[in-house]
C-alpha positions in Angstrom: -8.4 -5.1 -99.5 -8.5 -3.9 -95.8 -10.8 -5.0 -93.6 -12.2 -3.1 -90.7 -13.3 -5.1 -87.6 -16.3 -2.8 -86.0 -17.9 -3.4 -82.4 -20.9 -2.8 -82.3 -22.6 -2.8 -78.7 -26.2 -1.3 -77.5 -26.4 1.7 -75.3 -28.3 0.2 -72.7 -27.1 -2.9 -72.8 -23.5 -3.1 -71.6 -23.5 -7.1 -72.0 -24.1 -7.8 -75.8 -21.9 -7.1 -78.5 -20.8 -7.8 -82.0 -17.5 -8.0 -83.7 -18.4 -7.0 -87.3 -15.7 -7.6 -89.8 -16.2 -5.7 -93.4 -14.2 -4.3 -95.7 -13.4 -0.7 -96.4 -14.8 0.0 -99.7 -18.3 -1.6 -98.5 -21.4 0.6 -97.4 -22.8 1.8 -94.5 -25.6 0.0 -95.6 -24.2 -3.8 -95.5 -23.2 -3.0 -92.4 -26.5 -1.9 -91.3 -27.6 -5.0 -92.6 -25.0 -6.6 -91.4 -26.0 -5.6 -87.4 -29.1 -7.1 -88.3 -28.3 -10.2 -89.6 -26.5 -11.0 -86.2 -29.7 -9.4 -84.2 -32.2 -10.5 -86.0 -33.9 -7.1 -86.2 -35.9 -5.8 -89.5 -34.0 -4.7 -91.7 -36.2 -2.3 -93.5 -36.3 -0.1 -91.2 -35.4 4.4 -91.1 -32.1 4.1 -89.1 -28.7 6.3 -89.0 -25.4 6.2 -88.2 -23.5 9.5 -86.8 -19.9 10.2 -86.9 -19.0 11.4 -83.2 -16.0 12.1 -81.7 -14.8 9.9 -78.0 -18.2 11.2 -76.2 -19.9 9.7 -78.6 -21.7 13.0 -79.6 -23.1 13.2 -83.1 -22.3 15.0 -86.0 -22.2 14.2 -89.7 -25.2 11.9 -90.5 -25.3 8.8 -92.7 -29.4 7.6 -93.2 -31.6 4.4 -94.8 -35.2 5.2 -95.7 -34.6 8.8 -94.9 -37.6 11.1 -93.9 -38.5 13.8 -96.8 -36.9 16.4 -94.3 -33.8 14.8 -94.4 -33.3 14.1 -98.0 -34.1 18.0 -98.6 -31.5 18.8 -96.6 -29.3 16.7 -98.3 -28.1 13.6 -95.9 -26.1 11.4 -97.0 -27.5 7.8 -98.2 -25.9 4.4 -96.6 -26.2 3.1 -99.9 -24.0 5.6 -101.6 -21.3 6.1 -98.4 -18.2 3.7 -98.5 -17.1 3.2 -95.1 -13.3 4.4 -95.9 -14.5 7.8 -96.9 -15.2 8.6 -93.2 -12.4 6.5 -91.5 -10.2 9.5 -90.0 -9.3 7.7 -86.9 -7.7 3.9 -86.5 -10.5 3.9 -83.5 -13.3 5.7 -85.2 -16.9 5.3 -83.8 -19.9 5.9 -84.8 -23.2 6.9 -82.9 -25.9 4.2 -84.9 -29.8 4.6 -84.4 -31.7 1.9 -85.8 -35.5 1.9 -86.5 -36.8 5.5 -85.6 -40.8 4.4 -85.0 -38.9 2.1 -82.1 -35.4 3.2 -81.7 -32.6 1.1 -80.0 -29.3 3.6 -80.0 -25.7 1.8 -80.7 -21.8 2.6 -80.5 -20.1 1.7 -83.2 -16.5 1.7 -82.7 -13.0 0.7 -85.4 -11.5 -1.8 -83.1 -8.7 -3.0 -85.8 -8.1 -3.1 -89.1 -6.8 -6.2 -91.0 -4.7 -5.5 -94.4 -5.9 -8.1 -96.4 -9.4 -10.3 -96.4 -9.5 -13.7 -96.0 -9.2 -15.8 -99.3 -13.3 -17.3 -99.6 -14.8 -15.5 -96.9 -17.8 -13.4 -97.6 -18.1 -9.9 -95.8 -19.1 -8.4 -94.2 -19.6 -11.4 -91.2 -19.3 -11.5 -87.6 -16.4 -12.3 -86.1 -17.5 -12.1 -82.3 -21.2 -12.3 -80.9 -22.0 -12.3 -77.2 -25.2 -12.0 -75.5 -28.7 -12.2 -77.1 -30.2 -9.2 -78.6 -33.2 -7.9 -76.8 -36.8 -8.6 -78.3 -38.7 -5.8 -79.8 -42.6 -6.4 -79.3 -45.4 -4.6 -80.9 -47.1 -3.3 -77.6 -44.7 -1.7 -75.7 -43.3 -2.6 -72.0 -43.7 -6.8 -71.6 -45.3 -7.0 -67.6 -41.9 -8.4 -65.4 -42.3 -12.0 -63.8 -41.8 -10.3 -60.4 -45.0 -8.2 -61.1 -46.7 -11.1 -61.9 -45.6 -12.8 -58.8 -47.2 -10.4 -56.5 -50.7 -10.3 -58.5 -50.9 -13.6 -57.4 -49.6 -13.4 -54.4 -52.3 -11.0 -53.6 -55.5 -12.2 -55.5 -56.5 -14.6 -51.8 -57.6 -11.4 -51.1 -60.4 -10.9 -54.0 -61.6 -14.3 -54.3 -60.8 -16.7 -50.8 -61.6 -19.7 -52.6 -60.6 -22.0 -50.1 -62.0 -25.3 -48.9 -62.8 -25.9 -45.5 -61.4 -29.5 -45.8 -57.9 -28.3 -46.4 -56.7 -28.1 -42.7 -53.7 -26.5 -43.8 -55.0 -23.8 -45.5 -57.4 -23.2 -42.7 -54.3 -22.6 -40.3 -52.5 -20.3 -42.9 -55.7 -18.3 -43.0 -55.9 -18.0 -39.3 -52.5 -16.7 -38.8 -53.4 -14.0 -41.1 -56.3 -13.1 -39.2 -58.6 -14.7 -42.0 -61.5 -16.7 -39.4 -63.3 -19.8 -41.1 -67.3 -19.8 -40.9 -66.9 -22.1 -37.3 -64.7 -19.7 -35.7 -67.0 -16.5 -37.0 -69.6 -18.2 -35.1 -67.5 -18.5 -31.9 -66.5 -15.0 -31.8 -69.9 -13.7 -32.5 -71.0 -16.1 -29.8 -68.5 -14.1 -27.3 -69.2 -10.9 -28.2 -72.9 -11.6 -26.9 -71.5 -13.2 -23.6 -69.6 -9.7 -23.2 -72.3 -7.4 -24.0 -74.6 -9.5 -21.4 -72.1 -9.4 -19.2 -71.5 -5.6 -19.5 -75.0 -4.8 -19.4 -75.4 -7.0 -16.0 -72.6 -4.2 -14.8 -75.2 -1.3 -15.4 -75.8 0.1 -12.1 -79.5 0.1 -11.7 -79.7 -3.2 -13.2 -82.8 -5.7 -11.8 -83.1 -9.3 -13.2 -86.8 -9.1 -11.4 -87.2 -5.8 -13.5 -86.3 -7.6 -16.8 -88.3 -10.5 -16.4 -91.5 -8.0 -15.7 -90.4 -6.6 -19.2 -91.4 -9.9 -20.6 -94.6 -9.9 -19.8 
């Protein structure tokens, strides 16, 4: 019995792949399963493969847990489709969608075939595995650690919980242009030496005149 050695590699993710080997009179559907044995991905899940030519563009499809549209148009099952009946090419790919609600897309593609199977060796197996499958989650886009870093990097901002005892906080806070309580009180301090001293500039100005003011 020939064995076919697929590898099977995600779209978007040029550095994982799996080296599937199976044999030819096998389904579509064990190796389905297969991809998701070595992923660790639902199984149970609407997926499809595609014959496609070198682009990778799709043609003829090959579906588990079809949608009523499809199975009225008559798609072919995984369950009923031997790989060998749609092996035209010794370098044959495949176009493989897995999991429609959440899709991840795959190229599938012959990369040898082996005349006989291994004596004891079950199949289909994987022969090559590198890189670890992404993880699908349940509520969509996981928050990056680098966003997280500058959330915190920014939250002195909303709350300033500082103690005044921590001298070196104090000085980190001044070179930012953040004033501690003491130095608030020096500034405002100057501010009212400057106005005085602006307003004893005033042309016009008679310390007799503002003494009679306080009376």
């Amino acid at each position: 019995m020939a064995i076919y050695r697929f590898r099977v590699s995600f779209e978007d993710y040029d550095d994982i792949e799996r080296d599937i080997d199976i044999k030819s009179n096998q389904t579509f559907e064990d190796l389905h399963r297969a991809i998701h044995q070595s992923t660790g991905y639902q199984v149970e899940a609407s997926s499809s493969f595609y014959v496609s030519n070198d682009q990778w563009i799709k043609n003829e499809e090959i579906a588990f847990l079809p949608n009523q549209r499809k199975v009225n148009n008559g798609v072919a099952l995984m369950g009923n489709s031997k790989l060998s009946s749609f092996i035209d090419d010794p370098h044959q790919k495949f176009y493989y969608t897995y999991n429609f609600d959440r899709p991840f897309d795959f190229h599938v593609e012959l990369v040898k075939i082996i005349l006989s199977d291994e004596p004891g060796k079950t199949y289909p197996c994987v022969a090559r595995s590198i890189g670890e499958a992404p993880k699908i989650t349940g509520s969509g886009i996981i928050p990056t650690a680098a966003a997280t870093e500058v959330s915190e990097e920014f939250d002195f901002l909303n709350e300033l919980d500082f103690q005044p005892e921590d001298t070196e906080d104090l000085e980190q806070m001044s070179d930012m242009g953040i004033n501690t309580g003491e130095e608030a009180a020096e500034e405002e301090e100057e501010e009212k030496d400057e106005f005085m001293d602006e307003f004893s500039d005033n042309e016009g100005y008679d310390a007799d005149d503002l003494q009679k003011d306080e009376y």
